[in-house]
Backbone as a ProteinNet text record, in pm:
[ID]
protein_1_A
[PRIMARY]
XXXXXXXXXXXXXXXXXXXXXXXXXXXXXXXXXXXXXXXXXXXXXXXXXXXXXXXXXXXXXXXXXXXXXXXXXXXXXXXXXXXXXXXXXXXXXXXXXXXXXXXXXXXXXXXXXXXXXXXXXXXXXXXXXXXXXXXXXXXXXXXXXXXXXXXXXXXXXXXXXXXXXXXXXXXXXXXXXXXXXXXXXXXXXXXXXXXXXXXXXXXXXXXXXXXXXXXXXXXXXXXXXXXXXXXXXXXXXXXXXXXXXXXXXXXXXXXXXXXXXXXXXXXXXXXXXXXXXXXXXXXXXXXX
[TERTIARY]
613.7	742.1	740	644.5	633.8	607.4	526.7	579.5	696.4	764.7	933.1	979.6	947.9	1037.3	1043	885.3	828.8	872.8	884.6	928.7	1101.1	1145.1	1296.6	1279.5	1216.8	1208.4	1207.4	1101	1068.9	1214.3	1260	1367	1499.5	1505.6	1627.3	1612.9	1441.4	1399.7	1415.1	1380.8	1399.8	1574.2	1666.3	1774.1	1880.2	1798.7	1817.8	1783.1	1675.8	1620.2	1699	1798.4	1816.7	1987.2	2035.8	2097.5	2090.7	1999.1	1953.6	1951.5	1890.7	1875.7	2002.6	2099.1	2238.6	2275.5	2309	2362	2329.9	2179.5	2110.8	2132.1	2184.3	2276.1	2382.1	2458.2	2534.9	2584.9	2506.6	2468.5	2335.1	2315.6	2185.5	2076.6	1973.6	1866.6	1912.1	1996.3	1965.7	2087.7	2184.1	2295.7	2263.3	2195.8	2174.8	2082.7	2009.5	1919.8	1976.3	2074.6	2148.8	2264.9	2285.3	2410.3	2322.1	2176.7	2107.4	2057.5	2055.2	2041.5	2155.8	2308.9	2385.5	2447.7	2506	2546.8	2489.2	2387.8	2234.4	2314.8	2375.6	2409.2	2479.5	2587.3	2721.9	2667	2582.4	2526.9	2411.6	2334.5	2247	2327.6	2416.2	2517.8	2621.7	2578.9	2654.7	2493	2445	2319.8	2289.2	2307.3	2304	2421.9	2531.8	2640.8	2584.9	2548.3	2536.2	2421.1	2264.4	2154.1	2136.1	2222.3	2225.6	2162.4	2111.9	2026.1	1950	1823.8	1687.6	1680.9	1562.9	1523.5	1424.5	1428.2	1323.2	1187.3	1062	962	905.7	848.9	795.4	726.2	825.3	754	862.1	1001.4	1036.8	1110.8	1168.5	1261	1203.6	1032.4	965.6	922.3	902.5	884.4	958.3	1095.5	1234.4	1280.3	1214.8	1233.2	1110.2	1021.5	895.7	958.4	981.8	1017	1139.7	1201	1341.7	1293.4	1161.8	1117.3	1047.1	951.1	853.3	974.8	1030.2	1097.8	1238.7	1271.2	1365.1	1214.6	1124.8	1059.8	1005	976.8	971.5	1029.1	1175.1	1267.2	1280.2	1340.8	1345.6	1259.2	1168.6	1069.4	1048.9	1109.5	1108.1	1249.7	1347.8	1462.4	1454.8	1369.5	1364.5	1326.7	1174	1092.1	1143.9	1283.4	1342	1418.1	1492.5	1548.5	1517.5	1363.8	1290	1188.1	1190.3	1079.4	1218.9	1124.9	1174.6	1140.3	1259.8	1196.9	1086.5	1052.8	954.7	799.9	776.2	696.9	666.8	744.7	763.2	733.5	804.8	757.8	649.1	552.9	435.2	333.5	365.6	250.7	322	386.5	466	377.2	308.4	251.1	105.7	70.1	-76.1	-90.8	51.6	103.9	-6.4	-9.3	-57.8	-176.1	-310.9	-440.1	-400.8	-331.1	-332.5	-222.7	-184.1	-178.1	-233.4	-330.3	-465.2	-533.1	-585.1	-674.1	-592.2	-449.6	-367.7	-349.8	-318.6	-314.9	-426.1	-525.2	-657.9	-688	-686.3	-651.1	-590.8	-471.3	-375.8	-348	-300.1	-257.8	-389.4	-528.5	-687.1	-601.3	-527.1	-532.2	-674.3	-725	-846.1	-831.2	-765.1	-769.8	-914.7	-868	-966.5	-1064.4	-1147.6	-1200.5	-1131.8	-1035.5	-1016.5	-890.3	-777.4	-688.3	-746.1	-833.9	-837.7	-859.9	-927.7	-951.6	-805.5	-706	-596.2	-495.9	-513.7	-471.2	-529.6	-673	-720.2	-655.7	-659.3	-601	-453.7	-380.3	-261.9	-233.2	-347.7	-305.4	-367.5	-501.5	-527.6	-436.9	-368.5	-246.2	-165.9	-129.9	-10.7	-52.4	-177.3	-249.2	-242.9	-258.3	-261.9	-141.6	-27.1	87.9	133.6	79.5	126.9	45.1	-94.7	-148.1	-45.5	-67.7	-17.3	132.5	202.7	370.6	347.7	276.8	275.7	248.7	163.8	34.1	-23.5	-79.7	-144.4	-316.5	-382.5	-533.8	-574.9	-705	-694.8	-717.8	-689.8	-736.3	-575.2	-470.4	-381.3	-292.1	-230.1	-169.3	-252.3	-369.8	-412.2	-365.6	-378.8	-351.4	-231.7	-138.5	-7.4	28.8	-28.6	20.4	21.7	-62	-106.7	31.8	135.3	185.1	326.6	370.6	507.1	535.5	660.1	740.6	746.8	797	852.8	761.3	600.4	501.6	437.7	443.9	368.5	510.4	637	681.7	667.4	628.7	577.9	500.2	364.3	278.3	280.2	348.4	364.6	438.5	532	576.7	545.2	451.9	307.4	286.7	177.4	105.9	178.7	332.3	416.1	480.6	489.1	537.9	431.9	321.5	226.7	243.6	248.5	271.6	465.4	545.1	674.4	612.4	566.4	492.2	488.7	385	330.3	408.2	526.3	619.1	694.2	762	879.8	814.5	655.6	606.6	613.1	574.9	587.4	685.9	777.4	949	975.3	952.3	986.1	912.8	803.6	706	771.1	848	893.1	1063.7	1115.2	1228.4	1275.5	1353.7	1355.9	1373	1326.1	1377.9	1503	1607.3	1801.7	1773.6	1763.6	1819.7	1698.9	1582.8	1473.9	1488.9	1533.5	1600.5	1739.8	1795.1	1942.5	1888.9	1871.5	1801.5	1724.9	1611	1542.7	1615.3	1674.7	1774.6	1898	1939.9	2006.3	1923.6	1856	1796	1723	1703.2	1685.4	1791.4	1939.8	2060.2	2063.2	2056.1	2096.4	2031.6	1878.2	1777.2	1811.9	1874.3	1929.9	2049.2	2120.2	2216.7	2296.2	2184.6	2226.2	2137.1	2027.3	2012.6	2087	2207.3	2243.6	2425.6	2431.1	2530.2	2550.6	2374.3	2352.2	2295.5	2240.3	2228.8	2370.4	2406.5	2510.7	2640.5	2688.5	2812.3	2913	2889.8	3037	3016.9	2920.2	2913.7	2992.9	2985.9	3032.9	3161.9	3290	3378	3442.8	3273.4	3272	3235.6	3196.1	3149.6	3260.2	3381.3	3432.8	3445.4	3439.7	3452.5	3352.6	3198.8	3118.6	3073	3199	3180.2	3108.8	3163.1	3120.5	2966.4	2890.6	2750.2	2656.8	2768.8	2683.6	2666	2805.9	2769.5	2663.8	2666.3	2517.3	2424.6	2420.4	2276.2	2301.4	2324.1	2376.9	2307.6	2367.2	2389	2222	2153.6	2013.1	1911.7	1971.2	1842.3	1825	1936.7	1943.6	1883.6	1903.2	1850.6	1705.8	1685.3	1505.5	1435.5	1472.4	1422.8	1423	1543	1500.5	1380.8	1419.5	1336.9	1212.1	1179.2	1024.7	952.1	1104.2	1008.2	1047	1066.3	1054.8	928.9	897.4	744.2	660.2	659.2	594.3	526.9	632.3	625.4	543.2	485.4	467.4	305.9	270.1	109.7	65.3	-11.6	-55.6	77.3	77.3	162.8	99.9	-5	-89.3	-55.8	-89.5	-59.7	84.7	166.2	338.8	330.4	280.4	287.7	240.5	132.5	40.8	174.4	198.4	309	411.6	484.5	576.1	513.7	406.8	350.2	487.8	519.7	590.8	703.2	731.6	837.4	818	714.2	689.1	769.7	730.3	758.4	929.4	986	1165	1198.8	1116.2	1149.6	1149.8	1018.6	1066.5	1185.6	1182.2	1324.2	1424.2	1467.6	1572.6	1592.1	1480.2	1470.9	1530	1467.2	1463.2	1646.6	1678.9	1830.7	1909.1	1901.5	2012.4	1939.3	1875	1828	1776.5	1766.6	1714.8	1561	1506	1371.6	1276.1	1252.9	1160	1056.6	1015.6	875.8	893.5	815.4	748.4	696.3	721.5	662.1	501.1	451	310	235.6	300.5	210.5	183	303.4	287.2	253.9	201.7	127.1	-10.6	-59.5	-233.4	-212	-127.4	-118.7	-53.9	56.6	125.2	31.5	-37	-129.3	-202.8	-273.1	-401.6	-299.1	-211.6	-68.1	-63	-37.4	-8.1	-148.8	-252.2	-371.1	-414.3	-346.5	-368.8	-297.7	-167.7	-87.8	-120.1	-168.9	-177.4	-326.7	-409.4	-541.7	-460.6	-377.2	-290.1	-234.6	-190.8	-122.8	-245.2	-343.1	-469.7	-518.2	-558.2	-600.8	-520.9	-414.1	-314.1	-321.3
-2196.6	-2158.5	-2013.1	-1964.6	-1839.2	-1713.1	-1776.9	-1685.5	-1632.8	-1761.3	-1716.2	-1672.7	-1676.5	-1579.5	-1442.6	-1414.8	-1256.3	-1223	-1288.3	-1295.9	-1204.2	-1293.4	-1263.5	-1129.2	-1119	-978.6	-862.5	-885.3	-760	-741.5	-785.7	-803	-761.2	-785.2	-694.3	-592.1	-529.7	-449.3	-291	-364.5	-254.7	-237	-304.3	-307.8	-227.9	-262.5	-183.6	-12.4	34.8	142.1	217	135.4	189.7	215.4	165.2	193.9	299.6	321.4	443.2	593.7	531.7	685.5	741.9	626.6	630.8	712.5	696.4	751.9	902.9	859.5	1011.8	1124.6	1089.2	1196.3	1307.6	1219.3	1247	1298.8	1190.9	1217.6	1252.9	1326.1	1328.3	1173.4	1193.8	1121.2	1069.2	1119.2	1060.8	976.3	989.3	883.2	760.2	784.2	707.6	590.4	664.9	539.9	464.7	546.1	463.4	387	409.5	292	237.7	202.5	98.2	-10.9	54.6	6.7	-62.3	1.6	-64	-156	-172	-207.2	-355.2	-415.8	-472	-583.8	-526.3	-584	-721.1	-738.7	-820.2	-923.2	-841.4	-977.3	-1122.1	-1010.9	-1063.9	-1127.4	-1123.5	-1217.1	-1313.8	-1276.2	-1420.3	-1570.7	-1476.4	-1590.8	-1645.2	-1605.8	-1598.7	-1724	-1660.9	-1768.2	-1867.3	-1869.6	-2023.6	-2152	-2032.4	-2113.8	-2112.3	-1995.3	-2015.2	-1938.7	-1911.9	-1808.9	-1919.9	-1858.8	-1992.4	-1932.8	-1951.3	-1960.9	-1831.4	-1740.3	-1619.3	-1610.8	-1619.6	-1585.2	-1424	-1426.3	-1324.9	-1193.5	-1084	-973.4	-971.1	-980.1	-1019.1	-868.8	-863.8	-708.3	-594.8	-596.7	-467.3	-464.1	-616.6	-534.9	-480.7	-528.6	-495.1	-352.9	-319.7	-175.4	-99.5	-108.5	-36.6	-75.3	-162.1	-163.7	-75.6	-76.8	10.1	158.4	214	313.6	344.9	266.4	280.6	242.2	142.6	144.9	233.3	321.4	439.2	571.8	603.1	677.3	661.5	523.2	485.9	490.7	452.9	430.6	586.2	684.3	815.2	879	840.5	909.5	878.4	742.6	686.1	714.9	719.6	783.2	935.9	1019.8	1160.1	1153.1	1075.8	1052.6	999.1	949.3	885.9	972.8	1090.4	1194.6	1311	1314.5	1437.2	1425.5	1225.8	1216.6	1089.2	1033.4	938.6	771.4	689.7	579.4	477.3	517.7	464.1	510.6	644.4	677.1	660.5	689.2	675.3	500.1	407.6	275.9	260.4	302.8	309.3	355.7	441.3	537.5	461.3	383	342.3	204	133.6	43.1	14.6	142.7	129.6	129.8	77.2	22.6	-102.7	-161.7	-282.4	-248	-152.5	-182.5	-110.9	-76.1	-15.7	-162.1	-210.4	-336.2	-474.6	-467.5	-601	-543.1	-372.1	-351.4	-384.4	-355.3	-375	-494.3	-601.8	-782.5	-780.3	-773.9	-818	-755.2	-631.8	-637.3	-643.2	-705	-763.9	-876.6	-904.8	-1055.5	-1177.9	-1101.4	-1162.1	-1257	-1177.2	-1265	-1207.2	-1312.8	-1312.6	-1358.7	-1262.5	-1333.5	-1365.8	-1452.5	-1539.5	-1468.7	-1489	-1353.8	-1417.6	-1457.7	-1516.1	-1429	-1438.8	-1358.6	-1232.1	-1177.8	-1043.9	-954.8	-1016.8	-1002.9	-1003.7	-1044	-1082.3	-947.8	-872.3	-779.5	-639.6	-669.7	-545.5	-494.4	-650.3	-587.8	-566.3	-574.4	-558.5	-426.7	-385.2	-232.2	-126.3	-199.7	-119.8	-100.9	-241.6	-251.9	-131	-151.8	4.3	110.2	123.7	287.7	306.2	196.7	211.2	243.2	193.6	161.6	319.7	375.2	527.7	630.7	610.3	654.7	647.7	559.7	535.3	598.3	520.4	595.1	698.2	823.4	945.6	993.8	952.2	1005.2	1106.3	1093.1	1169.8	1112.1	1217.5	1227.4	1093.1	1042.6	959.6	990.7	1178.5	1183.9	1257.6	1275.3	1306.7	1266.2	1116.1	1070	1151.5	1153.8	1181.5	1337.4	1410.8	1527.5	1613.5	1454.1	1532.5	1511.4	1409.8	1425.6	1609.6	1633.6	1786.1	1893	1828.5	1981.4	1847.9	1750.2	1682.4	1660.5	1724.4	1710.4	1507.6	1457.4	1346.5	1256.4	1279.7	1215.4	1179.9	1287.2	1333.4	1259.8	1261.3	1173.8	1031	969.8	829.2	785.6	866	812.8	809.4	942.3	896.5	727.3	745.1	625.2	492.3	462.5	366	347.2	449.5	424.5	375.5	448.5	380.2	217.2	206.6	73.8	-40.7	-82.8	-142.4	-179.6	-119.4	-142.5	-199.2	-166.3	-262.5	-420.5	-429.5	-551.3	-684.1	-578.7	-634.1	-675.2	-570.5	-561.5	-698.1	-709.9	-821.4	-988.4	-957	-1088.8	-1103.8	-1012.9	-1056.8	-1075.8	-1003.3	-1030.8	-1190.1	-1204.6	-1355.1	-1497.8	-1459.9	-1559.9	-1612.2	-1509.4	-1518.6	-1548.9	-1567.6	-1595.6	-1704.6	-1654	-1704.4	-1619.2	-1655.6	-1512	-1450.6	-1516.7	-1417.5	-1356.1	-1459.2	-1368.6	-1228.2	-1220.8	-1139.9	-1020.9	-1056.8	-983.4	-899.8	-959.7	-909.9	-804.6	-851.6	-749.4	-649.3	-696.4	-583.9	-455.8	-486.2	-371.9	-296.5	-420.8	-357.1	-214.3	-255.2	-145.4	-63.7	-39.7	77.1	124.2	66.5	169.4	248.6	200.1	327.2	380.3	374.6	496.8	567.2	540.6	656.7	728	673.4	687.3	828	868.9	1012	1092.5	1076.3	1185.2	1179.8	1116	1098.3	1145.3	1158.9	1269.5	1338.3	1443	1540.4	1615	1544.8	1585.3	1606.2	1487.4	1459.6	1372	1446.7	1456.9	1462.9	1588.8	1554.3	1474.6	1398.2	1326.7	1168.9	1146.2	1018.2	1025.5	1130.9	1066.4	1098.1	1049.7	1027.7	893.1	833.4	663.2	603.8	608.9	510.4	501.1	665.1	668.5	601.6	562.2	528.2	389.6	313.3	197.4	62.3	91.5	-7.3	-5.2	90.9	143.9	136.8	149.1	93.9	-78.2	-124.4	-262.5	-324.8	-287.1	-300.5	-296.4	-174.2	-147.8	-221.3	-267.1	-354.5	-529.9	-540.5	-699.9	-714.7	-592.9	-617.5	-578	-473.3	-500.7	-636.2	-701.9	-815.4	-931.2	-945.1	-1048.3	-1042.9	-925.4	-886.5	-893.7	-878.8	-912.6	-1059.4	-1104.6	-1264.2	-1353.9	-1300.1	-1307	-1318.7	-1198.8	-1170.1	-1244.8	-1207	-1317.7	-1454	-1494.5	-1664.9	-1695.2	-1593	-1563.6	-1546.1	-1454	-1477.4	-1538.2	-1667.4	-1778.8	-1867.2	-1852.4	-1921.9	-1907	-1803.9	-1763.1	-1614	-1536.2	-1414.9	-1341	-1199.9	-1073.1	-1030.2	-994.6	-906.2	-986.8	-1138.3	-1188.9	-1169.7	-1192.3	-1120.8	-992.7	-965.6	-785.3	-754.5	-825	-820.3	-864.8	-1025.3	-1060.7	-958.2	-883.1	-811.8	-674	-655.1	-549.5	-603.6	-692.1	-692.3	-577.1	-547.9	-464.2	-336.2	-316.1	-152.8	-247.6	-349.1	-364.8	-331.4	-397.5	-422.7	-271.7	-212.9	-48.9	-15	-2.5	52.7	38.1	-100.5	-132	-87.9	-72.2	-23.8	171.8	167.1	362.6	336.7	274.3	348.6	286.5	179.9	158.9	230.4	264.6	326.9	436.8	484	645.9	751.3	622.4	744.4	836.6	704.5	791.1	699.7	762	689.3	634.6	475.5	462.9	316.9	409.3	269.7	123.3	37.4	-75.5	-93	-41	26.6	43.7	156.3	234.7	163.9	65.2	36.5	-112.7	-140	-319.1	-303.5	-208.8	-259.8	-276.6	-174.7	-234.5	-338.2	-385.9	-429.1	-630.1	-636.8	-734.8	-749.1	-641.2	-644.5	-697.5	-644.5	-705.4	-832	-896.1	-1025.8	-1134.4	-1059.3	-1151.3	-1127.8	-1004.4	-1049.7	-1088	-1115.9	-1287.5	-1378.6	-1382.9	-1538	-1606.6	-1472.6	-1515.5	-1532.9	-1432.7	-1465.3	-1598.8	-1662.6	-1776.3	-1932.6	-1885	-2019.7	-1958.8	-1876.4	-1799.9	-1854.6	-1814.6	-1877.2	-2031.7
254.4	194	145.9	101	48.6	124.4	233.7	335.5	396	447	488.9	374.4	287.4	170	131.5	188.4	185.6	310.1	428.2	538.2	544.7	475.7	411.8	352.9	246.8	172.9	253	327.8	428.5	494.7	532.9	615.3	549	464.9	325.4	294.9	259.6	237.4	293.2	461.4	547.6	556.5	551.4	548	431.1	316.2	156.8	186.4	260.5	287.9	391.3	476.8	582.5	534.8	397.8	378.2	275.3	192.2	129.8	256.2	316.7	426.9	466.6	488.2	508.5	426.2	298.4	200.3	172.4	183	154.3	243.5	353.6	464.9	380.6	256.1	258.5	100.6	58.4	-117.5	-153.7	-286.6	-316.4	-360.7	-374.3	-404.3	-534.7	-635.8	-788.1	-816.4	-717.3	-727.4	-621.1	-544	-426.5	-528	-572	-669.6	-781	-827.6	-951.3	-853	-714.5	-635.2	-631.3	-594.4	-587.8	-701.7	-830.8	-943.6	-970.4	-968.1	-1017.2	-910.1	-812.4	-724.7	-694.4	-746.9	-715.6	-850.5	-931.6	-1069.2	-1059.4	-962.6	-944.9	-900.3	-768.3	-713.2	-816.9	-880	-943.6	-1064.4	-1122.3	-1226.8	-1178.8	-1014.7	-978.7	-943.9	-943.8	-954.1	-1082.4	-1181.6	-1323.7	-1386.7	-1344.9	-1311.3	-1314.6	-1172.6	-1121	-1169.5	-1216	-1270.5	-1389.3	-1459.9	-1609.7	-1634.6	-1857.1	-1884.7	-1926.6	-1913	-1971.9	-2108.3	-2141.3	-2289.1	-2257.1	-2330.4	-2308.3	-2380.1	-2302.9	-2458.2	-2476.9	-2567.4	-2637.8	-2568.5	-2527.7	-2520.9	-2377.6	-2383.8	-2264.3	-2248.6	-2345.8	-2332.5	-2350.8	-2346.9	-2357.3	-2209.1	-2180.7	-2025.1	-1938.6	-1970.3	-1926.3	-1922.9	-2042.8	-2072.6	-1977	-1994.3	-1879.3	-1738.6	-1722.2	-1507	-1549.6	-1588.1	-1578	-1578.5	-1645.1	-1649.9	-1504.5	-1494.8	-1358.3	-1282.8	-1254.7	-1099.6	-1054.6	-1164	-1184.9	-1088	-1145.9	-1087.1	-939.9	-924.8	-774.4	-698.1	-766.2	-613.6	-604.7	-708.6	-681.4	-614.6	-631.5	-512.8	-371.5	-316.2	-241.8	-197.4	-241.9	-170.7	-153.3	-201.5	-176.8	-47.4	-53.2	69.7	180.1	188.8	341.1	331.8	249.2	266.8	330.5	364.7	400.8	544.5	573.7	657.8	696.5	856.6	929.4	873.2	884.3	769.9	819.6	972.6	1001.1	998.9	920.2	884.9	737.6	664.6	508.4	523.4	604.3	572.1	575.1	649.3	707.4	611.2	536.7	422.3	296.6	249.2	163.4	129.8	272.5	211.7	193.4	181.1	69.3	-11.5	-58.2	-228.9	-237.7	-112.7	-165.1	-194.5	-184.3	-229.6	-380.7	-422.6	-584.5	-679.6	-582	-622.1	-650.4	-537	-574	-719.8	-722	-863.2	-934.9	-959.1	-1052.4	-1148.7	-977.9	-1008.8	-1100.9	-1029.9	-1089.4	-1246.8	-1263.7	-1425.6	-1490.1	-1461.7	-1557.6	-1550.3	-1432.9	-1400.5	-1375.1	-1352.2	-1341.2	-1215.8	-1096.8	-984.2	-912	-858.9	-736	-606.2	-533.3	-371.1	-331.6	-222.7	-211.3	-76.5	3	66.7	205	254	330	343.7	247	176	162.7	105.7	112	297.4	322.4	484.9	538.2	514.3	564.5	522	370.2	324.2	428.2	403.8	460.2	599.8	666.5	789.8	823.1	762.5	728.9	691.5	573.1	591.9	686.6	759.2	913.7	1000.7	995.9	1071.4	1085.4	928.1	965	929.3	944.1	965.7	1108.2	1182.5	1382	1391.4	1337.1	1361.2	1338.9	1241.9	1232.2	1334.1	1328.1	1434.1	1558	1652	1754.9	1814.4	1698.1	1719.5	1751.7	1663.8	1631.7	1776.9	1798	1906.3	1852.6	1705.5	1635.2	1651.9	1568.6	1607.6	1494.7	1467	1352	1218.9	1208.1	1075.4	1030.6	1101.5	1109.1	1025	1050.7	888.9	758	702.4	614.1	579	697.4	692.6	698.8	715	698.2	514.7	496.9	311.3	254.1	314.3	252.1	335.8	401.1	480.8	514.4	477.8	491.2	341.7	321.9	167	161	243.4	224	238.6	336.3	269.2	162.5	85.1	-16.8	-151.7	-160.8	-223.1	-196.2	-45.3	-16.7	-119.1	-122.8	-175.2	-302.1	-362.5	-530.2	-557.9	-479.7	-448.4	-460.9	-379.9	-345.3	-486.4	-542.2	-635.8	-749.3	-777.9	-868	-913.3	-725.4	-683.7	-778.4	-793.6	-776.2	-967.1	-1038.3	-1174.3	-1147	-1082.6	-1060.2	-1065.1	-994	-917.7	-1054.5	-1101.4	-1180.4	-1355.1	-1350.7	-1477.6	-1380.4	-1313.7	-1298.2	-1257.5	-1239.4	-1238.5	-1404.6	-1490.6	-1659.9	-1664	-1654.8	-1706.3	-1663.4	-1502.1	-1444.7	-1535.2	-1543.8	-1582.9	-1784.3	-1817.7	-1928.5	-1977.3	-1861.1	-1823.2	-1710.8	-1586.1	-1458.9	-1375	-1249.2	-1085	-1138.1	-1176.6	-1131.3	-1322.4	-1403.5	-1494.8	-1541.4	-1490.5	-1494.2	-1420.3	-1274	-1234.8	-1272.5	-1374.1	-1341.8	-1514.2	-1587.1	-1708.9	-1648.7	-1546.8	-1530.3	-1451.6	-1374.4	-1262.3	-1387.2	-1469.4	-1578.3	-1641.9	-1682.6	-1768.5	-1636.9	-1526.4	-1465.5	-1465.2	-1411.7	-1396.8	-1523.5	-1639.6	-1743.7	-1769.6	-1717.3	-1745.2	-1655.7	-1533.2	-1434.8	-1469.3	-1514.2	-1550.7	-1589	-1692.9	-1755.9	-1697.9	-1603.6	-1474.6	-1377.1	-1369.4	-1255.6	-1305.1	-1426.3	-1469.3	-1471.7	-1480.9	-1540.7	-1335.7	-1296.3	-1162.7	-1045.4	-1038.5	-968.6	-980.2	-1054.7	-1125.4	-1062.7	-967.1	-851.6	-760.2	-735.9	-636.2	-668.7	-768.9	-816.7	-807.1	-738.6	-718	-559.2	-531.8	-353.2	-337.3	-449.2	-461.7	-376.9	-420.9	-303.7	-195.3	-183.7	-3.4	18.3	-11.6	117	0.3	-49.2	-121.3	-39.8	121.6	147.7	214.4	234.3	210.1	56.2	-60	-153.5	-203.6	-127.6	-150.4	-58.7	29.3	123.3	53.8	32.8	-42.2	-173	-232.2	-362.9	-317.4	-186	-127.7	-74.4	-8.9	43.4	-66.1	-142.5	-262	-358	-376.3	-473.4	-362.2	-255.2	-140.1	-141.2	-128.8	-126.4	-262.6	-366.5	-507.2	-483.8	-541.4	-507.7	-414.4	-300.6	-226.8	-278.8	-276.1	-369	-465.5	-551	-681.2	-682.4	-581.7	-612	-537.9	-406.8	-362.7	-477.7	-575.7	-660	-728.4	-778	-832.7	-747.7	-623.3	-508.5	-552	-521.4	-515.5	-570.1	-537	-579.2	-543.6	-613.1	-583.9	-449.1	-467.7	-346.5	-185.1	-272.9	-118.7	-29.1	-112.2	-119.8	-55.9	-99.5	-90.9	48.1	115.2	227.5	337.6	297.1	421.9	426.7	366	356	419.4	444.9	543.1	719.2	750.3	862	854.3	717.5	713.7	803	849.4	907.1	1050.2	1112.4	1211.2	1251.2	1129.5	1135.3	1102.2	1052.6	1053.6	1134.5	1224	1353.2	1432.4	1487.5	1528.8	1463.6	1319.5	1289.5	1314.7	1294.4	1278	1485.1	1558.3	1666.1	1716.9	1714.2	1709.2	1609.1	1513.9	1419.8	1416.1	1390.9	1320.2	1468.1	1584.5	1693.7	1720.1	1625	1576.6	1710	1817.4	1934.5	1849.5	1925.3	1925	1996.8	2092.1	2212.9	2173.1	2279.2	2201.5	2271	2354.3	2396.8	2312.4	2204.3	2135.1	2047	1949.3	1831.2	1871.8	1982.8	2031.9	1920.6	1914.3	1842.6	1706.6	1647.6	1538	1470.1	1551.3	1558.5	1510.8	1642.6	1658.3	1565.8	1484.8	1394.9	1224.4	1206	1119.7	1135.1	1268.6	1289.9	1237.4	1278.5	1271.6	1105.3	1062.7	887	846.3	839.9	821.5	814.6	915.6	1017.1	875.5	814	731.5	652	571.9	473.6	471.7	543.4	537.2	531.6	570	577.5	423.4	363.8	282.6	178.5	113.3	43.4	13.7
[MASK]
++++++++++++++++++++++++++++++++++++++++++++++++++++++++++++++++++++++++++++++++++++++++++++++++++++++++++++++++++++++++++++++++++++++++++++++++++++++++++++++++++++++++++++++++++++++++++++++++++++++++++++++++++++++++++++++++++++++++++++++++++++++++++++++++++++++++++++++++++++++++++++++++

C-alpha cells in the first residue's frame, strides 16, 4: 500500500514541478513559491472538511512554525533551480535528498532501515546518478563538476540538503495531529512566511495572478495530491523508505521534460539507470 502511494507522490510531484517551471517562464521564483504555498490551502481544507480536526498533542505548533521556515527556503531554492536548469536534470541532483535524509531519520526519528532496505536506497540513488550521466552523455565525474559552473545546480543541491529536515518536521507535525489537518497548518504557516518576501520582491507580479489562475490551481491541486500522498506513506513505514520509492520521479520527469519542455532524452541512454532504480524498489518493497 505504501508503495502505490509514494508511487502516487512521485507522480504529482513531477507534475507540481512542471507546473512551477511553467510559471517561472513567466513570473519570478518568490511568487511562484507563495502560489504554491497558498493555492495548496483550499484543497487541503476541503480534506479537513471532510475528516475533521483531531485532538493535537504537545509541541505541535512549533513544528508548524519550523517547516514553514525550512520548506519556504527549499522550495525557493528549488524553484530558482528549475528556473535556471532543465527539470530533468534538477530532478535528478534533487534526489540526493534522500542520503541527508536516512542520517537525518536516524537521529531524530531513530528510524533504522533494514540492510535489505538500505541496499534498495543506495541503488536508487546510483540509479539517478546513471540516469544523469547517460542523458547527458557526460563523462562520470561530470555531474559533480557541473555543481561548480551551473547556477541552477548549485541551487538543486542547497535544495536537497534543505529538503531532508522538511521530511522530518511534517512526520512530527503528522504523528501529533493527522495527514490533512498537519498538512493544511503546516503549508499555512509557509504561505505567510512567504508572504512579505513576496510583497516586498514581487509586488507587481501579483496582479498577473489571474491571468495564469488556472496554472496556479494546478500547481495548488498537484502539490496538495503529493503531500497527502506522502504522508499517509509515512504513516505506512520509514521516511527514507518513502523517499527511496519516490526516486521514480526522475523517470516521469523525463517524460514530462521531453513531451512538454522539449528537453531530449533517449530512452537508450536513460535504460541503465533506469533498471538499477527499478531493482532498488523492487528491495525496497521486500525490505519494508
Amino acid at each position: 500500500m505504501w508503495v502505490g502511494l509514494a508511487l502516487l507522490a512521485a507522480l504529482f510531484q513531477v507534475l507540481r514541478n512542471m507546473s512551477m517551471k511553467h510559471l517561472g517562464h513567466t513570473l519570478d521564483a518568490t511568487i511562484n513559491v507563495w502560489g504554491r504555498f497558498t493555492f495548496i490551502i483550499p484543497f487541503l481544507a476541503g480534506f479537513v472538511l471532510w475528516h475533521g480536526i483531531p485532538p493535537l498533542r504537545a509541541g505541535f505548533w512549533w513544528y508548524v512554525l519550523l517547516f514553514g521556515i525550512a520548506q519556504t527556503a527549499s522550495t525557493l531554492s528549488l524553484s530558482k533551480a528549475l528556473q535556471y536548469s532543465d527539470i530533468s536534470i534538477v530532478t535528478a541532483l534533487w534526489k540526493i535528498s534522500l542520503l541527508f535524509l536516512i542520517l537525518c531519520a536516524f537521529l531524530t526519528l531513530h528510524e533504522t532501515p533494514s540492510v535489505v532496505g538500505l541496499i534498495g536506497m543506495l541503488l536508487s540513488v546510483v540509479g539517478v546518478y546513471l540516469l544523469n550521466v547517460q542523458k547527458s552523455r557526460l563523462s562520470v565525474w561530470a555531474p559533480l563538476r557541473e555543481l561548480f559552473v551551473d547556477r541552477g545546480l548549485r541551487y538543486t543541491l542547497f535544495s536537497a540538503v534543505l529538503y531532508a529536515p522538511t521530511v522530518i518536521l511534517i512526520k512530527q507535525i503528522i504523528v501529533r495531529s493527522d495527514v490533512y489537518f498537519s498538512n493544511l497548518m503546516a503549508y499555512s504557516a509557509a504561505s505567510l512566511v512567504i508572504l512579505p518576501l513576496a510583497l516586498h520582491r514581487s509586488a507587481p507580479h501579483f496582479v498577473q495572478v489571474p491571468r495564469h489562475w488556472l496554472s496556479f490551481v494546478s500547481l495548488g491541486l498537484f502539490a496538495c495530491l503529493s503531500s497527502v500522498c506522502q504522508s499517509l506513506a509515512y504513516q505506512m513505514t520509514l521516511t527514507s523508505y518513502v523517499e527511496a520509492v519516490k526516486q521514480v520521479e526522475i523517470l516521469f520527469a523525463l517524460g514530462i521534460g521531453y513531451l512538454v519542455f522539449q528537453e531530449r532524452a533517449r530512452v537508450r541512454a536513460i535504460l541503465p539507470g533506469s533498471l538499477v532504480i527499478m531493482g532498488g524498489l523492487i528491495l525496497l518493497h521486500l525490505g519494508g
